[in-house]
PDB file of N, CA, C and O in Angstrom:
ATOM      1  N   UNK A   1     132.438 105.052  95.345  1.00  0.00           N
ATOM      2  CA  UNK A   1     131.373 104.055  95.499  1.00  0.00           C
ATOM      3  C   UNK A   1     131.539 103.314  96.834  1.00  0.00           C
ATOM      4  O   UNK A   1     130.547 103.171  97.549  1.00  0.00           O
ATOM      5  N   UNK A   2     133.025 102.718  97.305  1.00  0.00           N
ATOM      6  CA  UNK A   2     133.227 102.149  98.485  1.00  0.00           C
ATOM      7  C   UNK A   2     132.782 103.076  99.683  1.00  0.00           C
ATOM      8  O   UNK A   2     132.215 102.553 100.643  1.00  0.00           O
ATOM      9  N   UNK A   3     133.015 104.403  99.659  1.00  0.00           N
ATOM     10  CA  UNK A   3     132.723 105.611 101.199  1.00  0.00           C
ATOM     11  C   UNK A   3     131.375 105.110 101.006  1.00  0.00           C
ATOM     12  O   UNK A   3     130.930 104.544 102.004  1.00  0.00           O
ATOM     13  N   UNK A   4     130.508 105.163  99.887  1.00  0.00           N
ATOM     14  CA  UNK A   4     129.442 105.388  99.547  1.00  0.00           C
ATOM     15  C   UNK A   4     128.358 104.504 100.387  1.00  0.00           C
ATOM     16  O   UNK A   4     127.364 104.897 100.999  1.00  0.00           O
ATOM     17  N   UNK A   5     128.822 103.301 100.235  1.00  0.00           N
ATOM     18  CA  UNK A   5     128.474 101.761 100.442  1.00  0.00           C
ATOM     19  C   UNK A   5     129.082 101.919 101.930  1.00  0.00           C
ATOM     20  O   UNK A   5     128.174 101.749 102.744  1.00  0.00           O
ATOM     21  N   UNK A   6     129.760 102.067 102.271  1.00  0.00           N
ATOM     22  CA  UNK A   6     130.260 102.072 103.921  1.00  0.00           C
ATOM     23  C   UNK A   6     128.776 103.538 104.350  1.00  0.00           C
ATOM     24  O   UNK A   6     127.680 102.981 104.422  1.00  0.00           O
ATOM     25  N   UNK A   7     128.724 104.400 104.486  1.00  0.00           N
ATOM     26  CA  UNK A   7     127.824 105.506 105.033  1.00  0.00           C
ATOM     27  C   UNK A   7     126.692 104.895 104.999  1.00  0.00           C
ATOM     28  O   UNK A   7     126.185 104.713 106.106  1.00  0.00           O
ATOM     29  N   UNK A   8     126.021 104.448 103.947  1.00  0.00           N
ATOM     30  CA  UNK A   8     124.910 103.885 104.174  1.00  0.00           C
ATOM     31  C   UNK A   8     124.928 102.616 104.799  1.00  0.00           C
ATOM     32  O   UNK A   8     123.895 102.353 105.414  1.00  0.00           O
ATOM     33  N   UNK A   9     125.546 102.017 104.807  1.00  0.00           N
ATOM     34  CA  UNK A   9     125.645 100.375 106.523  1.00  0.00           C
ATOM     35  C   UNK A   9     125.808 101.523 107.662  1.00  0.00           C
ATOM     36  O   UNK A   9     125.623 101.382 108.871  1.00  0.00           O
ATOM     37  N   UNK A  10     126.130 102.478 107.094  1.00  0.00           N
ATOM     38  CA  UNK A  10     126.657 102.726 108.942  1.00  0.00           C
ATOM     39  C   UNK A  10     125.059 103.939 109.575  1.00  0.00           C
ATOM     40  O   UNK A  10     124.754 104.220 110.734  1.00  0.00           O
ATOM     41  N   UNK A  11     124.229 104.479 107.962  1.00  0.00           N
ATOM     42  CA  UNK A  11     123.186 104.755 108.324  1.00  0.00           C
ATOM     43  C   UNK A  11     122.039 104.042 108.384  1.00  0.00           C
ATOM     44  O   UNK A  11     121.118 104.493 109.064  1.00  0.00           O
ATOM     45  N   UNK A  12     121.956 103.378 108.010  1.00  0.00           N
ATOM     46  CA  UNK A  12     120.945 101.426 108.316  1.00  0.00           C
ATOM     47  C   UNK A  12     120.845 101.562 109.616  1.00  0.00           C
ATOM     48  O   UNK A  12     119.932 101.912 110.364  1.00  0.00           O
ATOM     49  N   UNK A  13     122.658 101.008 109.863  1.00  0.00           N
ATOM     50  CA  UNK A  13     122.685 100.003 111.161  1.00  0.00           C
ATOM     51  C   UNK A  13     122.242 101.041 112.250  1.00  0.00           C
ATOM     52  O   UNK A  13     121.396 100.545 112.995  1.00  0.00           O
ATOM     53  N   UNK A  14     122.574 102.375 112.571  1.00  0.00           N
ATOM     54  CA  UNK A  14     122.153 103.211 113.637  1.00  0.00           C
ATOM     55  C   UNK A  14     120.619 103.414 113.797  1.00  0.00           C
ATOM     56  O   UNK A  14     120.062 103.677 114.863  1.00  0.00           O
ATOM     57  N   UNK A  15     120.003 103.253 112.569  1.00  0.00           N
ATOM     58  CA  UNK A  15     118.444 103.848 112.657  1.00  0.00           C
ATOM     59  C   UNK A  15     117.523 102.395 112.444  1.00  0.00           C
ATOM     60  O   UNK A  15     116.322 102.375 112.173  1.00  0.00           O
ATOM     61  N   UNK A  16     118.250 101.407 112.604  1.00  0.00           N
ATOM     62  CA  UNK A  16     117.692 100.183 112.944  1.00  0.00           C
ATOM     63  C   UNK A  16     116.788 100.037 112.004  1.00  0.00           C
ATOM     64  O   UNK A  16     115.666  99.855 112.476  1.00  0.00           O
ATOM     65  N   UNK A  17     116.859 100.049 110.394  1.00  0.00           N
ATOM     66  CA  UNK A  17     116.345  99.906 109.128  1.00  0.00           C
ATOM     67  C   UNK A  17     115.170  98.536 109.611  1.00  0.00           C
ATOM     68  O   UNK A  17     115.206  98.037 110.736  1.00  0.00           O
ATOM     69  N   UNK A  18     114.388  98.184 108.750  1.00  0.00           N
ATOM     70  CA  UNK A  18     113.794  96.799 108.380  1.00  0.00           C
ATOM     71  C   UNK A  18     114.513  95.639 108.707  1.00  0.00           C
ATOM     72  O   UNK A  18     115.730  95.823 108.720  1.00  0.00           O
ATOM     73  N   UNK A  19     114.055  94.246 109.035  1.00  0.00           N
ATOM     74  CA  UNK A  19     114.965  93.477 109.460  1.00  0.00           C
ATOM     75  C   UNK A  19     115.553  92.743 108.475  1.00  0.00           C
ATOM     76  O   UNK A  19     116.485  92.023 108.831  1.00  0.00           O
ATOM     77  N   UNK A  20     115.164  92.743 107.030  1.00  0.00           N
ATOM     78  CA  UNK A  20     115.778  92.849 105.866  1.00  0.00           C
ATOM     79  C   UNK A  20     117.192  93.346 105.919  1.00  0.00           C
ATOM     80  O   UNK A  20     118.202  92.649 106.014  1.00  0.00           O
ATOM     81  N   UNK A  21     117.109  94.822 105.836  1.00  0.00           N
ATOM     82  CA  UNK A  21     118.367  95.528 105.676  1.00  0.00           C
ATOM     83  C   UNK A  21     119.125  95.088 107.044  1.00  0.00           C
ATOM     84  O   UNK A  21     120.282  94.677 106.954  1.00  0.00           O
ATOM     85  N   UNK A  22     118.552  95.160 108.177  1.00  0.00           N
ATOM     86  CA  UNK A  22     119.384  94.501 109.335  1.00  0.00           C
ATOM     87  C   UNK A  22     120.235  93.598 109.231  1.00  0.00           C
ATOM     88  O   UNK A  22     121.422  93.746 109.524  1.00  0.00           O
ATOM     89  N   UNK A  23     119.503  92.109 108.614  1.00  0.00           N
ATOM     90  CA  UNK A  23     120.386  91.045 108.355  1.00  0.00           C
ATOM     91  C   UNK A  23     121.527  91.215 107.535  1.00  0.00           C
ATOM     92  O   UNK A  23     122.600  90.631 107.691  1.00  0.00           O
ATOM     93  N   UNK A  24     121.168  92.286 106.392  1.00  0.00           N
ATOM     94  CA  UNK A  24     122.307  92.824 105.413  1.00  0.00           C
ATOM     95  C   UNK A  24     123.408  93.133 106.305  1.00  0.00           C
ATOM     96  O   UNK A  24     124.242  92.263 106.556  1.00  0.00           O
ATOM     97  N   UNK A  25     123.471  94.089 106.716  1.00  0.00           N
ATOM     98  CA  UNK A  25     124.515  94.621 108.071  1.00  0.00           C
ATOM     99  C   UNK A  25     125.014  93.531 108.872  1.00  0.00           C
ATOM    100  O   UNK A  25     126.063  93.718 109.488  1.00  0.00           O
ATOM    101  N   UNK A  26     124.491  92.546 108.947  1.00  0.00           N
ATOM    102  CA  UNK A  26     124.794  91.320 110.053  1.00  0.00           C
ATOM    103  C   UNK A  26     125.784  90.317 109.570  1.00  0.00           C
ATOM    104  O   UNK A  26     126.620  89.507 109.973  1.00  0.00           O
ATOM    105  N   UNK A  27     124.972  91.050 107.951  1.00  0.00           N
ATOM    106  CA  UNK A  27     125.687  89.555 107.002  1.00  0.00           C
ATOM    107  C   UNK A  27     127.633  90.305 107.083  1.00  0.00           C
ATOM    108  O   UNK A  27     128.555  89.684 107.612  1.00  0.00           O
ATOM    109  N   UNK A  28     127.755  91.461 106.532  1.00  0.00           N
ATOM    110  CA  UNK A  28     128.781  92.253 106.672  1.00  0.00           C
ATOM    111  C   UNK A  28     129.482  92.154 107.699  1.00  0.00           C
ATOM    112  O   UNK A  28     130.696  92.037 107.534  1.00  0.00           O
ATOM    113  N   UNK A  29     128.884  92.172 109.188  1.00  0.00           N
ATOM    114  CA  UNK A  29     129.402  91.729 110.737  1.00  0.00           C
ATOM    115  C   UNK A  29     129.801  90.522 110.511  1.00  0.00           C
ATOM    116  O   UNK A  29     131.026  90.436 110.599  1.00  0.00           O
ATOM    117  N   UNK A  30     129.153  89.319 110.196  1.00  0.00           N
ATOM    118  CA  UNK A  30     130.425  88.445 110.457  1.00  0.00           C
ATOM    119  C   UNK A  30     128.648  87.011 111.428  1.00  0.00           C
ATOM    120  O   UNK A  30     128.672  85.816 111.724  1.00  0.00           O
ATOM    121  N   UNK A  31     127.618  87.990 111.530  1.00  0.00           N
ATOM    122  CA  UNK A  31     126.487  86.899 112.033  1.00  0.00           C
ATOM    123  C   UNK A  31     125.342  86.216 111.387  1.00  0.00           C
ATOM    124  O   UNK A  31     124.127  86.396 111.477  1.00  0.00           O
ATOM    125  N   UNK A  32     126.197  85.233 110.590  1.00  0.00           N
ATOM    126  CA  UNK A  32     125.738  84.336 109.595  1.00  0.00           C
ATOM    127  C   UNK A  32     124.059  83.996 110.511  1.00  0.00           C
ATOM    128  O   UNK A  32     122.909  84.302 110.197  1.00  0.00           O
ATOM    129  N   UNK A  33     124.591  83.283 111.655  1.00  0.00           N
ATOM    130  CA  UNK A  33     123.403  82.573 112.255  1.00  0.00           C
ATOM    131  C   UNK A  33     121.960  83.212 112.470  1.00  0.00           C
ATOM    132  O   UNK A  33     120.822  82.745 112.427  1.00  0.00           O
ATOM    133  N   UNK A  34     122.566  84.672 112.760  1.00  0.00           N
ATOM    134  CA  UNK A  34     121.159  85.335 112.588  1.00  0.00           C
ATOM    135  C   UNK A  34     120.690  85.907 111.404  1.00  0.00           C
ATOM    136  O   UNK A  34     119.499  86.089 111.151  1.00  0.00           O
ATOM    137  N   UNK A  35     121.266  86.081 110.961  1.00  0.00           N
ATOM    138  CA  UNK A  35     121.088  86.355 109.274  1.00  0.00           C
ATOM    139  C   UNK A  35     120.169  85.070 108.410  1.00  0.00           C
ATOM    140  O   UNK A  35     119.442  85.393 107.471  1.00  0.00           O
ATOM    141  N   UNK A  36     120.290  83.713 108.814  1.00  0.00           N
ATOM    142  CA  UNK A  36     119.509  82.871 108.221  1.00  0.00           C
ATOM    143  C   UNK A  36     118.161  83.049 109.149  1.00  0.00           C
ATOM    144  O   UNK A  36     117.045  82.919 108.646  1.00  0.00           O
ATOM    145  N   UNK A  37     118.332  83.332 110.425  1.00  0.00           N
ATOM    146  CA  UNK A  37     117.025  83.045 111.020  1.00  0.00           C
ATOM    147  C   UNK A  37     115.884  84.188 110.195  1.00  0.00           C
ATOM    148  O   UNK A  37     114.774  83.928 109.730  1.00  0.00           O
ATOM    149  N   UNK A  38     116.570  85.410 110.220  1.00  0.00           N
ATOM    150  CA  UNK A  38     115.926  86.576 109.918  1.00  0.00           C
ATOM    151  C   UNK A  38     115.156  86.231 108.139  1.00  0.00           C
ATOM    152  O   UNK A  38     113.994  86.400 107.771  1.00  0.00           O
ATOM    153  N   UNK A  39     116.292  85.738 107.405  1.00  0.00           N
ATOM    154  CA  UNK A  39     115.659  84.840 105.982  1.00  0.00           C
ATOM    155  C   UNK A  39     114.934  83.624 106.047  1.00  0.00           C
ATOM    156  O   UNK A  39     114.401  83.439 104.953  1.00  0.00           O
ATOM    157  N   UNK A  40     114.734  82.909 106.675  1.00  0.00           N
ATOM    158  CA  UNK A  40     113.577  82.109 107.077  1.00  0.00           C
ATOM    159  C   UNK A  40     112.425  83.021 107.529  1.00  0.00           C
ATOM    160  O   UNK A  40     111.598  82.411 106.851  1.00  0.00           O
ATOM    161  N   UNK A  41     112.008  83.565 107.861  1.00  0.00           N
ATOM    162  CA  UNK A  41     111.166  84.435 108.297  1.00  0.00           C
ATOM    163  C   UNK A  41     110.584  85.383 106.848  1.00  0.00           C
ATOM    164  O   UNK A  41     109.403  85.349 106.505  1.00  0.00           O
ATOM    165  N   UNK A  42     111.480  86.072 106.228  1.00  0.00           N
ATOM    166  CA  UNK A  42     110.978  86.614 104.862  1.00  0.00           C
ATOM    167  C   UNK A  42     111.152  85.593 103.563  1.00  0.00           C
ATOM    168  O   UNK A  42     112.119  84.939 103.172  1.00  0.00           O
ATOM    169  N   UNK A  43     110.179  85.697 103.205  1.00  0.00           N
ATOM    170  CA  UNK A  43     110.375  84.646 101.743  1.00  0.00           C
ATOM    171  C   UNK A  43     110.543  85.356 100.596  1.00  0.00           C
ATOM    172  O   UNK A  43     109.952  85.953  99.697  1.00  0.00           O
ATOM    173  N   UNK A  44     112.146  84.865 101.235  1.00  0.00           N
ATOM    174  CA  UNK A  44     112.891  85.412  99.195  1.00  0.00           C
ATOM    175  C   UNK A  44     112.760  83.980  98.237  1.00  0.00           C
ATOM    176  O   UNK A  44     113.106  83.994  97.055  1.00  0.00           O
TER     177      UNK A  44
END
């Protein structure tokens, strides 16, 4: 399940997914700050 969950961030992040899934990947990186901007913008 962990390889599993690692391959797909690492196929997201190369093919530059939705900016949804982006922020996901960002959140994982360690870039909180853009990660809220990107959720202000979609209303969860």
């Amino acid at each position: 399940m962990m390889i599993h969950d690692v391959n797909r961030d690492d196929y997201i992040y190369e093919h530059d997914k939705p900016v949804y899934v982006r922020s996901y990947c960002r959140i994982r990186f360690g870039e909180v700050e853009n990660v809220r901007q990107h959720f202000r913008s979609y209303p969860n």
